[in-house]
C-alpha positions as CSV (number, residue, x, y, z in Angstrom):
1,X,-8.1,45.2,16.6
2,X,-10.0,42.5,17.4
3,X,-11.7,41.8,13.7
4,X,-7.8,41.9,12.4
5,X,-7.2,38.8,15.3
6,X,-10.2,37.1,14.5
7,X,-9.0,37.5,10.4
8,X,-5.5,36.5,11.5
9,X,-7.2,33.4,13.7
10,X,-9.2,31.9,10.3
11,X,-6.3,32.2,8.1
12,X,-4.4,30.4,9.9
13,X,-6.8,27.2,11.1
14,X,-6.9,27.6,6.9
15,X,-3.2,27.2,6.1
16,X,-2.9,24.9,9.2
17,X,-5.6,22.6,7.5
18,X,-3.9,23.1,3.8
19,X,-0.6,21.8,5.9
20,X,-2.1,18.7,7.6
21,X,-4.0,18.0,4.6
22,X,-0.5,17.4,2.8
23,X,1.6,16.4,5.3
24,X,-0.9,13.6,5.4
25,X,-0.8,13.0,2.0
26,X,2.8,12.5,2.0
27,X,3.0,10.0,4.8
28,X,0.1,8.0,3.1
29,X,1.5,8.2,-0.6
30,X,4.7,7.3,0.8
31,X,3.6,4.3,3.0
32,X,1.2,3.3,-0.5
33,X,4.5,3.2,-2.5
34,X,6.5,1.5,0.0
35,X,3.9,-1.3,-0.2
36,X,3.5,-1.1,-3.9
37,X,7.7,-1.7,-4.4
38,X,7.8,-4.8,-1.7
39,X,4.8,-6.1,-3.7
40,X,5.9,-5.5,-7.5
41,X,9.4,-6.7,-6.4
42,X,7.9,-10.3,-4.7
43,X,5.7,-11.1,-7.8
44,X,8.9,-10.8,-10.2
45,X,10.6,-13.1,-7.9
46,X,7.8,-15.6,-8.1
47,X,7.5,-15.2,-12.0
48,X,11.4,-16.0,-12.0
49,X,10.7,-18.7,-10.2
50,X,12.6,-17.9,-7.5
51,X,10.0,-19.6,-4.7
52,X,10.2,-23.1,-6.4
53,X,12.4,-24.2,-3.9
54,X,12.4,-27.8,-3.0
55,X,11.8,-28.5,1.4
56,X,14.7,-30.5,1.1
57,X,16.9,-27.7,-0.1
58,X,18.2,-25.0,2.5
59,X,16.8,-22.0,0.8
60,X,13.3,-23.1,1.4
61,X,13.4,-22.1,5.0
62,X,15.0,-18.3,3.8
63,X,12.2,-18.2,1.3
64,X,8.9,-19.1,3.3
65,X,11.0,-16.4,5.5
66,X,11.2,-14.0,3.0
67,X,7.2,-14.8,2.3
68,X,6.1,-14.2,5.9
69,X,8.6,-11.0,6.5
70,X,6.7,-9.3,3.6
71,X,3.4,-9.9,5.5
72,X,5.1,-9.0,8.4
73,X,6.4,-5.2,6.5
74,X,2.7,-5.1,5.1
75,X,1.2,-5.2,8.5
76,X,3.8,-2.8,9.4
77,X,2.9,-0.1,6.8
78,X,-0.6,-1.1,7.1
79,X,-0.6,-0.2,10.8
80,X,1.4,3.1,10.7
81,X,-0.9,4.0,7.7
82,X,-4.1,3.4,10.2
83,X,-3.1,5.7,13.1
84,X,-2.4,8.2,10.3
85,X,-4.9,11.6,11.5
86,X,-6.7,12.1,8.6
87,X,-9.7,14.4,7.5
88,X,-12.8,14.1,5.9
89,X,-12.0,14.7,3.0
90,X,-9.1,12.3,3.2
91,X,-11.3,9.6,4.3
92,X,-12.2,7.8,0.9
93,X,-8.2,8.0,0.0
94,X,-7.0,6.3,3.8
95,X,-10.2,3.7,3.4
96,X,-9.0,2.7,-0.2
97,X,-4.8,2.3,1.0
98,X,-5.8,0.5,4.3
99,X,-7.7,-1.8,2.0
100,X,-4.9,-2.0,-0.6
101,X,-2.5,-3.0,2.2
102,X,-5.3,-5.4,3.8
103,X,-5.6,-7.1,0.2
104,X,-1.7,-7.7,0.1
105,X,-1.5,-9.0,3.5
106,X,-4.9,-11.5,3.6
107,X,-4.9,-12.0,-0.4
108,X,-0.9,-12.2,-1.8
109,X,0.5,-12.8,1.5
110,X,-1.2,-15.8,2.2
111,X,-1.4,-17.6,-1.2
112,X,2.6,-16.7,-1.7
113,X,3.2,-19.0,1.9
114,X,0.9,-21.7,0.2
115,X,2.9,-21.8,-3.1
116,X,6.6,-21.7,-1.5
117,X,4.7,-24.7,1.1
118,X,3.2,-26.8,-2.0
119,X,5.6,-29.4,-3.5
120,X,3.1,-30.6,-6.2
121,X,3.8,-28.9,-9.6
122,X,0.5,-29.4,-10.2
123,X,-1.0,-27.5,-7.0
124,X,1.9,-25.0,-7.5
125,X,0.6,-24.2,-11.0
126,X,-3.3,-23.6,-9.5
127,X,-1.5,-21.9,-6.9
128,X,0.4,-19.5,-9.6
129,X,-2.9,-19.2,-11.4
130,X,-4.5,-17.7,-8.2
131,X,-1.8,-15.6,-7.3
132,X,-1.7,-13.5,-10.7
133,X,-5.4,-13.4,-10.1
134,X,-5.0,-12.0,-6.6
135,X,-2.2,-9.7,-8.2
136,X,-4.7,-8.3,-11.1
137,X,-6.7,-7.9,-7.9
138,X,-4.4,-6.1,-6.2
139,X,-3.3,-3.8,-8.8
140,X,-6.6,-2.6,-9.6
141,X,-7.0,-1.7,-5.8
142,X,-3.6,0.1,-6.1
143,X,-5.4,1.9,-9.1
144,X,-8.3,3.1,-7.0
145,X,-6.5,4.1,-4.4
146,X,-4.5,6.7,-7.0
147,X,-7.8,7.9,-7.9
148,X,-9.0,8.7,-4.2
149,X,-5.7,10.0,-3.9
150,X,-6.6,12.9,-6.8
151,X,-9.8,13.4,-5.6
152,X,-8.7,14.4,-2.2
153,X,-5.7,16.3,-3.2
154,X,-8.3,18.2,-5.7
155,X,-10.8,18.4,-2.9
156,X,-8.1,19.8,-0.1
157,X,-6.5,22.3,-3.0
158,X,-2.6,20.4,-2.7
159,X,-1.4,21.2,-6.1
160,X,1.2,19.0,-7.7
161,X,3.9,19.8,-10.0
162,X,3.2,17.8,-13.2
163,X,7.0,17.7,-13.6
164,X,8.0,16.5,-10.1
165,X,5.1,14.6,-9.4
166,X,5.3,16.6,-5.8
């Protein structure tokens, strides 16, 4: 009787893990998209130009709001994503999204409030230069993290449907 318990005891701490292991892959990969859509769908507004607003005209308070609100969401995400629980395993995965997220807030986040701020065309065009930089940047973070993602979901044994993506 008690070998069956002690059987019954480590397969389920096993399954237990297996669950934690991707519940927490869900939160994170959905807190990592979540940032990834708010970021993709910003840099096409700037490339339509839709931050060359003029300080005279009224949309240039609604889009230096829009700018900081994004940081704001980042940080958001970014701290949910940090009191995630995660496992060792996991830890290469959470260290890479934090620092995606970081990158948006303290890289994008901060040269998008520049450019909306600049009136120059001239600055604005530096400005535009370093923000596709920072976004080249940022993608290739995004990148990473997609790898550490597969490594830990390889290393925890989550198996994804290649159809579903789940």
């Amino acid at each position: 009787m008690r070998m069956l318990a002690l059987i019954f005891m480590i397969f389920t701490m096993c399954s237990c893990r297996g669950n934690l292991e991707s519940g927490y892959n869900e939160k994170m990969a959905k807190l990592f998209h979540s940032c990834r859509e708010k970021m993709d769908e910003s840099y096409g507004k700037l490339l339509e130009g839709e931050y060359d607003v003029d300080k005279s005209d009224y949309s240039y308070h609604m889009k230096l709001n829009e700018a900081r609100a994004l940081s704001s969401y980042i940080k958001g995400i970014k701290c949910e994503a940090s009191q995630l629980e995660y496992s060792k395993t996991a830890e290469s995965f959470h260290i890479a999204t934090v620092g995606y997220m970081t990158e948006i807030v303290d890289g994008y986040g901060v040269l998008l409030i520049k450019y909306i701020d600049e009136q120059k065309k001239g600055a604005r065009k530096s400005l535009l230069r370093e923000i596709t930089d920072e976004k080249e940047k940022i993608a290739a973070l995004a990148e990473s993290c997609l790898g550490h993602q597969i490594a830990f979901m390889n290393q925890a044994g989550i198996k994804v449907d290649s159809q579903t993506g789940k």
